[in-house]
C-alpha atoms as one frame of an Amber mdcrd trajectory, in Angstrom:
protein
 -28.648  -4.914 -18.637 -25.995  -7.561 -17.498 -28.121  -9.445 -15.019 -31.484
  -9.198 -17.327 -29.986 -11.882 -19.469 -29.387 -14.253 -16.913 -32.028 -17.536
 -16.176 -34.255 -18.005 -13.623 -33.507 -20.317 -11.088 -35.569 -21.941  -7.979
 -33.863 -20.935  -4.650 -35.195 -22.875  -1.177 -37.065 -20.769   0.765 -35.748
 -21.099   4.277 -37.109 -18.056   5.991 -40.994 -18.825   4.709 -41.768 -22.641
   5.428 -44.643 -21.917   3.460 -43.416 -21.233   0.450 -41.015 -24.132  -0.663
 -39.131 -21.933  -3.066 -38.567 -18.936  -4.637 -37.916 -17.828  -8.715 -34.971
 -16.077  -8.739 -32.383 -14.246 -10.988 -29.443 -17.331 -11.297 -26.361 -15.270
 -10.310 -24.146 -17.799 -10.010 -23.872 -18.351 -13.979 -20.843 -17.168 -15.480
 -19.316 -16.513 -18.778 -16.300 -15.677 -19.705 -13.676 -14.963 -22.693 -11.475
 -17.443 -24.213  -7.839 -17.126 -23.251  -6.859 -17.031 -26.820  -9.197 -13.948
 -27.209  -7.842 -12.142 -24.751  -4.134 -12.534 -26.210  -5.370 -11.742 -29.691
  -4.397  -8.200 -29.812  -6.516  -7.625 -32.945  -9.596  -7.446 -30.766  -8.775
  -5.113 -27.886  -6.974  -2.107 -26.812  -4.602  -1.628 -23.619  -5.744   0.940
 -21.372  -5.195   2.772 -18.137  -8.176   3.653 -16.171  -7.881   7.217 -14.812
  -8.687   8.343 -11.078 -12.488   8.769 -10.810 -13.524   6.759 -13.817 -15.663
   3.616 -13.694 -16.720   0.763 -15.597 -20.223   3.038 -16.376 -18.336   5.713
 -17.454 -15.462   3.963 -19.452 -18.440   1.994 -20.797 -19.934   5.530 -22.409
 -17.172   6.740 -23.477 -15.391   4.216 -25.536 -19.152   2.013 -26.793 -21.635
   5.353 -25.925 -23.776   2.976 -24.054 -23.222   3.148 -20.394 -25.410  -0.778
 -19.905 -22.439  -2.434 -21.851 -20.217  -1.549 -18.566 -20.129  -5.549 -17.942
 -18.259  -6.311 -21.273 -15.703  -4.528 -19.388 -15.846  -6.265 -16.368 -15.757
  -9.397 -18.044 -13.087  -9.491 -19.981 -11.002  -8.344 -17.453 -12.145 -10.642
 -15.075 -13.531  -8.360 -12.612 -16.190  -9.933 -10.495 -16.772  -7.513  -7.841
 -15.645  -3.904  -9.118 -15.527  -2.911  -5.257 -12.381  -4.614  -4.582 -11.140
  -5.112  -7.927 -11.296  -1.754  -9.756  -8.557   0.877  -8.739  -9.948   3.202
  -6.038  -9.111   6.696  -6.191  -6.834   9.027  -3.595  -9.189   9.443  -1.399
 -11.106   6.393  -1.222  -7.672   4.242  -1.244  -6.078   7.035   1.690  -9.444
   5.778   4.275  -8.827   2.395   3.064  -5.475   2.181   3.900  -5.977   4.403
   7.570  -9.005   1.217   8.549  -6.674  -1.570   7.724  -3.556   0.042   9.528
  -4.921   2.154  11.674  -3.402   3.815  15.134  -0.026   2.643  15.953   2.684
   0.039  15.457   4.495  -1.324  18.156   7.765  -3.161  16.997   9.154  -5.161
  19.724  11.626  -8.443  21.296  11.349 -10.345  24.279  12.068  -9.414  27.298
  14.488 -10.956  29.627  15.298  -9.849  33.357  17.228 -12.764  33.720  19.697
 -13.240  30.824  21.895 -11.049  33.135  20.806 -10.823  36.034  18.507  -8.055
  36.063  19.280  -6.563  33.313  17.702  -7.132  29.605  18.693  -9.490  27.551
  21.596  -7.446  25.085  20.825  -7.060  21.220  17.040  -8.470  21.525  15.239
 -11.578  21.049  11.884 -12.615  18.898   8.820 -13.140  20.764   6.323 -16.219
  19.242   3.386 -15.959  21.592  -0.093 -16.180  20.388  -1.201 -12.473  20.949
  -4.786 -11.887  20.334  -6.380  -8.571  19.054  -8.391  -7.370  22.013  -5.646
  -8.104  24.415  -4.956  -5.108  26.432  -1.057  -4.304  26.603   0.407  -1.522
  28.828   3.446   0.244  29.851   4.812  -1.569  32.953   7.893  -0.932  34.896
   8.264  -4.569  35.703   5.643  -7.289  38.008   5.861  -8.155  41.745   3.144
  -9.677  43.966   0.915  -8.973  46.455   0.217  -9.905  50.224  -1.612 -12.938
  48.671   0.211 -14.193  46.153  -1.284 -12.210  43.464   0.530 -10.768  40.258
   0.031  -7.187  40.116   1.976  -4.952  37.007   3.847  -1.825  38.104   2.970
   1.130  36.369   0.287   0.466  34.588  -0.830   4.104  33.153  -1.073   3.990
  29.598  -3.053   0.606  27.844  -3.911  -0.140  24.457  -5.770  -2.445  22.634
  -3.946  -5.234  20.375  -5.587  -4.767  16.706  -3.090  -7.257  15.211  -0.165
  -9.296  15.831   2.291 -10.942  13.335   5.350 -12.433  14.694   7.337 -12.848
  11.497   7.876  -9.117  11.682   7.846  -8.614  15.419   4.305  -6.183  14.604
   1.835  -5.607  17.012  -0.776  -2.592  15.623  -1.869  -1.229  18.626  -5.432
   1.058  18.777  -7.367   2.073  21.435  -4.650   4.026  23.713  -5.543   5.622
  26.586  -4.552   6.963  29.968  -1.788   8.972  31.668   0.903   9.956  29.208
   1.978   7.787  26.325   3.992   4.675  24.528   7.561   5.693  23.526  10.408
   3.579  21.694  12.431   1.577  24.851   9.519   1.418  26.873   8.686  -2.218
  28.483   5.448  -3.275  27.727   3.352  -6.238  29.544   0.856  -8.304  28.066
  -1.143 -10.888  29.994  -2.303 -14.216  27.444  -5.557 -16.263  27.492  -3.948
 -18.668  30.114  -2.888 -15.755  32.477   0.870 -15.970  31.723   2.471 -12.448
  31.983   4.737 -11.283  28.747   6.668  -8.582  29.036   9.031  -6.945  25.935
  10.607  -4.346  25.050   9.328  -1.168  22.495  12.357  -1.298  19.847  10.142
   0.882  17.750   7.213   2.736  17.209   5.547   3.821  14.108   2.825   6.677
  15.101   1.112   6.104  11.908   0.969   2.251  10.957   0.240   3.052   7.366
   4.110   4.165   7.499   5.530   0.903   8.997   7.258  -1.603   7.016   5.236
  -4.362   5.221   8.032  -6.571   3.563  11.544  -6.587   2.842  12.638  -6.819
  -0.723  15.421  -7.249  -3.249  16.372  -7.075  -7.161  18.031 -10.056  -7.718
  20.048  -8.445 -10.803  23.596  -9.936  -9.973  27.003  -9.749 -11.857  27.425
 -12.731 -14.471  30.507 -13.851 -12.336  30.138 -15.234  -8.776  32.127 -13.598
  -5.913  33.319 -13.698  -2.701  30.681 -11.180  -1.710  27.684 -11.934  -4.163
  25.426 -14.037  -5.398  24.795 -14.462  -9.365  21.560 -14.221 -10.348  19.260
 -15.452 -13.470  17.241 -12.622 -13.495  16.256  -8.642 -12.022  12.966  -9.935
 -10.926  12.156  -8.060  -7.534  11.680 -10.811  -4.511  10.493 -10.289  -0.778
  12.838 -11.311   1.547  12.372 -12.788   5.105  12.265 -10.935   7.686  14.368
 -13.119   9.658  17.353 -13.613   7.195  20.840 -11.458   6.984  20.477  -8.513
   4.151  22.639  -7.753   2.236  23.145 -11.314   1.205  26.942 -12.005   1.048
  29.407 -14.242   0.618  30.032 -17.315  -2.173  26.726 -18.471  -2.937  24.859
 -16.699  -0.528  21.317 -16.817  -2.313  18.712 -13.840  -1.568  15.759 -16.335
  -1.819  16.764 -18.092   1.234  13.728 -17.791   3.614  15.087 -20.016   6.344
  13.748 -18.988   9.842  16.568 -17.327  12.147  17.706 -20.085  14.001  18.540
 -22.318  10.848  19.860 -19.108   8.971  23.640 -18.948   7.464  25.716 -15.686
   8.523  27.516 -15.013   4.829  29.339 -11.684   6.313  33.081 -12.745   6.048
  33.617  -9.396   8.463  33.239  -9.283  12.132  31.053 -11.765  13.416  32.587
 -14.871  12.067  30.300 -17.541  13.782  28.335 -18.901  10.873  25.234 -17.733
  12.842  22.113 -15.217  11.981  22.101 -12.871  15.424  18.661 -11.121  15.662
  20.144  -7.905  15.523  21.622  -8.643  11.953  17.859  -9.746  10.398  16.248
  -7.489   8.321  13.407  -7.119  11.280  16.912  -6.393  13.675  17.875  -4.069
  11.884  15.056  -1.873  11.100  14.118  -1.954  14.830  17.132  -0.584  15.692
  18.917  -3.134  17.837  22.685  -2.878  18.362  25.545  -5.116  18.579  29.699
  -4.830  18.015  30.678  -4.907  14.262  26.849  -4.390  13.299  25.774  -0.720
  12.243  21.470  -0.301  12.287  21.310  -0.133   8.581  18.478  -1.452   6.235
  16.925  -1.187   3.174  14.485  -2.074   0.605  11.396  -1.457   2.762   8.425
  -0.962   1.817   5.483   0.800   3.732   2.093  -0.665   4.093   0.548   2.566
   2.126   3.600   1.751  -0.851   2.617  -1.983  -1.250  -0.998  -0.548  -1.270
  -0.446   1.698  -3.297   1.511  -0.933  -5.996  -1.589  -3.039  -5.829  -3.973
  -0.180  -6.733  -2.114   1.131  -9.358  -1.956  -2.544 -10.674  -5.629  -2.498
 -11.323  -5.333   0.492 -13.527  -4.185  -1.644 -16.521  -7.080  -2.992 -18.185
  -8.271  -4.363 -22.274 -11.045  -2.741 -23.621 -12.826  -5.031 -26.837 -12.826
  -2.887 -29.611 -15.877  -1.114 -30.901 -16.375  -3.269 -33.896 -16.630  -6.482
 -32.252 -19.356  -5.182 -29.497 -22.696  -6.276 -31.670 -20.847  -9.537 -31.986
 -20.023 -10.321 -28.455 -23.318  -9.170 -27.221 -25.183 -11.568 -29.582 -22.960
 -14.454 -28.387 -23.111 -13.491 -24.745 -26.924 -13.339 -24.990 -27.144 -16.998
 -26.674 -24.607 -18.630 -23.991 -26.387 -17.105 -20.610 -29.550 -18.756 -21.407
 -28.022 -22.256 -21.786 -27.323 -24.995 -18.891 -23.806 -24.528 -18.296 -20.579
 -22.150 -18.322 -19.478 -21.320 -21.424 -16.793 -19.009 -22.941 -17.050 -16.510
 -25.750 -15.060 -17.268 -28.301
């Protein structure tokens, strides 16, 4: 019903040299509600769409006519009711698994010679350009052979990189195969496009990456009086915080919406480590990895999960308007006279 309004249009035909052009349905035309409209309560009803329902059904069961699904659509500014409609439990539970799937490897740079042989104590970020397809292994260290040539020492379990993102230290590893298996403290090797050898440690793994962390955040609800060990705040809006910056926020004027990267980062904790410098091990990303340091416990909070911030967006979707009843004959009328002319227009 929606599209059987729309004009014709002439479309080059690039696949038949023969024929010039083609007529075709102009789907490209839009139409749309007023803004005023859509904050005039006196036309439309809130509503909450339920798990298995769709803009058909809805459609029925609030105008008995399952073609008027697109008045729906449009004025909720759905274009493609794939993406934007709330899927239901099962539907969003395979969505989630394909975007995060296998494992997450959490990890920091290694560094055999920060101490002689030994690591490199309480961790440091890695900012290479990982690629997905890169294979990464477990590897007890590198040496070379008779001729010069790197080789990796115990190379028996590889995986494929799916993703990398540095500002949380997050490589999703699929693909894993071979003798045994990847375990938290592990070293790990990965070989770049240009051959040069990176090898880190595995601070922690997530078996299921749908469970990892995907942000940091905060309320920033603060007392009305600034203290030694808070920041005052205008409102309790709920903001992400970096990954790379101290949480809690403390000290006078310490400001949760500071998203400078670690290096540039103030240390606000008036206890312990007193030298006005962000370690890695106190970041957010530190933390939840698990690295350790004097006068810093392992503690963190406010994370939130891939499948919660998922989740948050679905169940965002579920709040729709629905025109009432009444106005339907109206709308349609209007909608039929505006698709047919040149350009966009809005119903009123």
């Amino acid at each position: 019903m929606y599209f059987e309004k729309f004009p014709y249009i002439q479309y080059k035909n690039f696949q038949n040299l023969e024929n010039a052009s083609v007529l075709s349905t102009n789907i490209l035309k839009r139409i749309a509600f007023t803004n005023s409209l859509k904050e005039n309560t006196s036309y439309f009803v809130d509503y909450t769409i339920k798990d298995g329902e769709t803009p058909e059904s809805i459609a029925y069961d609030f105008y008995g006519d399952v073609g008027l699904y697109w008045v729906v659509l449009l004025l909720n500014d759905i274009i493609n009711p794939y993406y934007d409609w709330p899927m239901d439990m099962n539907t969003l539970d395979n969505y989630i698994s394909k975007k995060y799937p296998s494992k997450t490897f959490f990890v920091s740079l290694y560094d055999k010679e920060a101490d002689g042989d030994s690591p490199l104590f309480g961790g440091q970020p890695i900012f290479e350009k990982f690629e997905p397809g890169q294979t990464i292994f477990k590897t007890l260290g590198e040496e070379f052979d008779i001729i010069g040539e790197r080789m990796h020492v115990g190379d028996t379990v590889r995986g494929t990189i799916y993703s990398w993102d540095p500002q949380y230290q997050r490589l999703i590893v699929d693909n894993i195969n071979g003798t045994g298996s990847f375990a938290e403290n592990d070293i790990i090797g990965v070989y770049l496009a240009d051959g040069t050898f990176v090898m880190m440690f595995l601070e922690r793994l997530v078996d299921i990456s749908s469970e990892a962390v995907h942000h940091f955040e905060m309320d920033t609800t603060r007392p009305t009086q600034s203290t030694e060990y808070d920041w005052v705040g205008a409102t309790g809006d709920v903001i992400t915080l970096s990954s790379f910056v101290k949480s809690p926020m403390t000290g006078v004027g310490a400001d949760p919406n500071e998203n400078d990267t670690l290096a540039n980062s103030t240390d606000n904790n008036p206890v312990g480590d007193t030298d006005n410098v962000v370690d890695y091990y106190e970041t957010n990303i530190g933390r939840y990895m698990g690295l350790t340091a004097s006068s810093q416990d392992n503690q963190y909070e406010n994370v939130i999960s891939n499948r919660v911030y998922e989740e948050r967006i679905n169940e965002g979707k579920r709040k729709i308007k629905l025109l009432l009843p009444e106005f339907i004959s109206e709308v349609t009328n209007e909608f039929n006279g505006l698709i047919s002319g040149d350009n966009p227009q809005n119903l009123r």
